[in-house]
Steps between C-alpha positions, in 0.01 A plus 500: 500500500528189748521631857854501626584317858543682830836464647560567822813543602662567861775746577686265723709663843429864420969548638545285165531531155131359488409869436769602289400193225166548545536836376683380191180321400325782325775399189306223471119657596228554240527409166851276580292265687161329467431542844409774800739492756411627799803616788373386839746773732447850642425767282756740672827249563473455126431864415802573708693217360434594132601891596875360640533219201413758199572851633861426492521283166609150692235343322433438131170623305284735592344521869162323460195681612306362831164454518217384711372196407107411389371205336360733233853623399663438163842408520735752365887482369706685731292496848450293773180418699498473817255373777624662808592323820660769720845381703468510880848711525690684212750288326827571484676343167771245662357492871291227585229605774265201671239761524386440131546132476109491565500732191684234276281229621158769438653490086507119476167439695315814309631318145398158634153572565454703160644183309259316707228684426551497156611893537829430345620234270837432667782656742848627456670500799857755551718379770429456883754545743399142732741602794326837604140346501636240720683803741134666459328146692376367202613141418634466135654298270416655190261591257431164354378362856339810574271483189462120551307539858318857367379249234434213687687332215544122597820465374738770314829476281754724470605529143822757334495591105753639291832411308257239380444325761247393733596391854270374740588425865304251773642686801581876528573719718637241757825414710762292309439230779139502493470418130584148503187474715277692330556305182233202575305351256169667535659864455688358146194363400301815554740694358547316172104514478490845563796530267380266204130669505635899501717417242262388283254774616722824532727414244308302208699187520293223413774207626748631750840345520623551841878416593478449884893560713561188744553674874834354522863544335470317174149400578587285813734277326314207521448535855860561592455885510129502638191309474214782426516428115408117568306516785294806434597700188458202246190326623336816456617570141401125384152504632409851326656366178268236508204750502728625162709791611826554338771493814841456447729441803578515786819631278833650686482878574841542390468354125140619499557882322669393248339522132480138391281468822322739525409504102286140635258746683278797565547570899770369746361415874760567695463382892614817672588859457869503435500195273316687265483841479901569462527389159148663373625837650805468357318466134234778588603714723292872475258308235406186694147460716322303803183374410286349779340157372201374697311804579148577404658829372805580231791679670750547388852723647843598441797300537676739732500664870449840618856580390511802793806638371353601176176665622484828399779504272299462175813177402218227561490257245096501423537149189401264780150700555421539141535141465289393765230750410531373129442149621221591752334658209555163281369308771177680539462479116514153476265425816268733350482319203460189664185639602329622230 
């Protein structure tokens, strides 16, 4: 029987629901999955959490059995392994405390290093709550630049799946007003790289077909509206087609989504967060994922926040998590048997 991948994947903000779907994985453990997944969190917030979640019958299926995790371990339907990394306080479901925002950064550099090492094949990352590692001293902006500098990864891509789409964005986690200057030609050029090479690599596609959103309302207008799509956006585009990728655009955001368009390709690039992400949450909601393009590593995450008003309440929607943990798993398949 060919050995099954490691997973690692990290609890997330311990006053979530990180714990709460993390739990729910043991449906899927053992013989439901060719993989070992392995929960990065502490051994007694998830203890405790699984006690509240299944004593009282809030949750569905039966509570999954917790055990200590060693490489030599079979997986096994119905538990979860865990390799302990204790909190630095008690969490409290629905109360965000600074004093274990060192913990959630502990998860995501413990599962770094093992996917680095070769220790795990890929991470699954639950929610983060950004604001309360910043009120701890720590600066920021999210998981994707996080992994990106833990990495040393020269230039990442932040990428959402589901609904059946795939939406890429050049900027992120930025200011409305600082987009328009952190749109240049170098970063669109790295990113459609980046973009054209994971495709191909993470997802199998031999020829990707990207459909690339002007900056502007209705792409600029011929200049009328804004000059980024012929001063920076379309120079880019026709100098990688002539190395022979397939780019389409810059196209209006607003006409974009629809199905004759996007039917023409396999990934939108989208030049900021809110241009994109709307309409692919909309379609995927609770089953869609972030995958982080670029690294050395596969990661992959949930689509969702920390939702604190559901912590503890066993109503947390765990599709998002499955998904992402399905397509780590597909990931690390395919890589391996690029290998061999």
């Amino acid at each position: 029987m060919p050995k099954r991948p490691v997973i690692a994947v990290t609890s997330g903000e311990p006053a979530g629901v990180g714990p709460d779907i993390c739990l729910r994985l043991s449906d899927r453990a053992g013989q439901y999955l060719p993989a070992h997944l392995v929960l990065l969190a502490d051994r007694e917030l998830m203890a405790e959490r699984a006690q509240a979640l299944y004593a009282d019958g809030e949750s569905k299926g039966a509570r999954p059995v917790l055990r200590d995790w060693t490489p030599e371990l079979l997986p096994d339907a119905g538990s979860l392994d865990i390799l302990h990394v204790p909190l630095a306080v008690a969490a409290r479901p629905g109360r965000l405390d600074p004093a274990n925002s060192p913990y959630v950064l502990q998860l995501l550099d413990r599962a770094t290093a093992g996917c680095l090492s070769g220790e795990f094949a890929a991470m699954v990352t639950a929610p983060v709550h950004k604001g309360v590692i910043n009120a701890a001293g720590t600066p920021f902006t999210g998981h994707t630049e996080y992994l990106a500098e833990k990495t040393a990864a020269p230039h990442v891509v932040m990428m959402l799946a589901g609904g059946g789409l795939r939406v890429a964005l050049v900027s992120t986690h930025l200011r409305l007003q600082d987009v328009s200057g952190a749109v240049t030609q170098e970063a669109l050029e790295k990113t459609l790289r980046v973009l054209h090479a994971e495709l191909r690599r993470k997802y199998g596609i031999a020829q990707p077909r990207i459909l690339v959103a002007g900056l502007n309302p209705h792409a600029g207008e011929g200049g009328y509206l804004g000059r980024e799509e012929i001063e920076v956006i379309t120079p880019v585009l026709e100098r990688l087609r002539a190395e022979g990728m397939t780019l389409i655009g810059p196209l209006p955001a607003d006409t974009l989504f629809t199905p004759r368009q996007l039917a023409q390709g396999d990934c939108v690039l989208a030049m900021y967060h809110d241009q994109g992400l709307p309409t692919l949450k909309y379609a995927s909601f609770g089953q869609g994922i972030n995958v982080t393009l670029g690294l050395p590593i596969i990661r992959t995450s949930v689509d969702h926040g920390t939702a604190l008003d559901l912590a503890g309440t066993g109503r947390a929607d765990p599709g998002s998590l499955f998904v992402a943990v399905e397509q780590a798993i597909a990931m690390a398949q395919r890589a391996s048997s690029a290998t061999q």
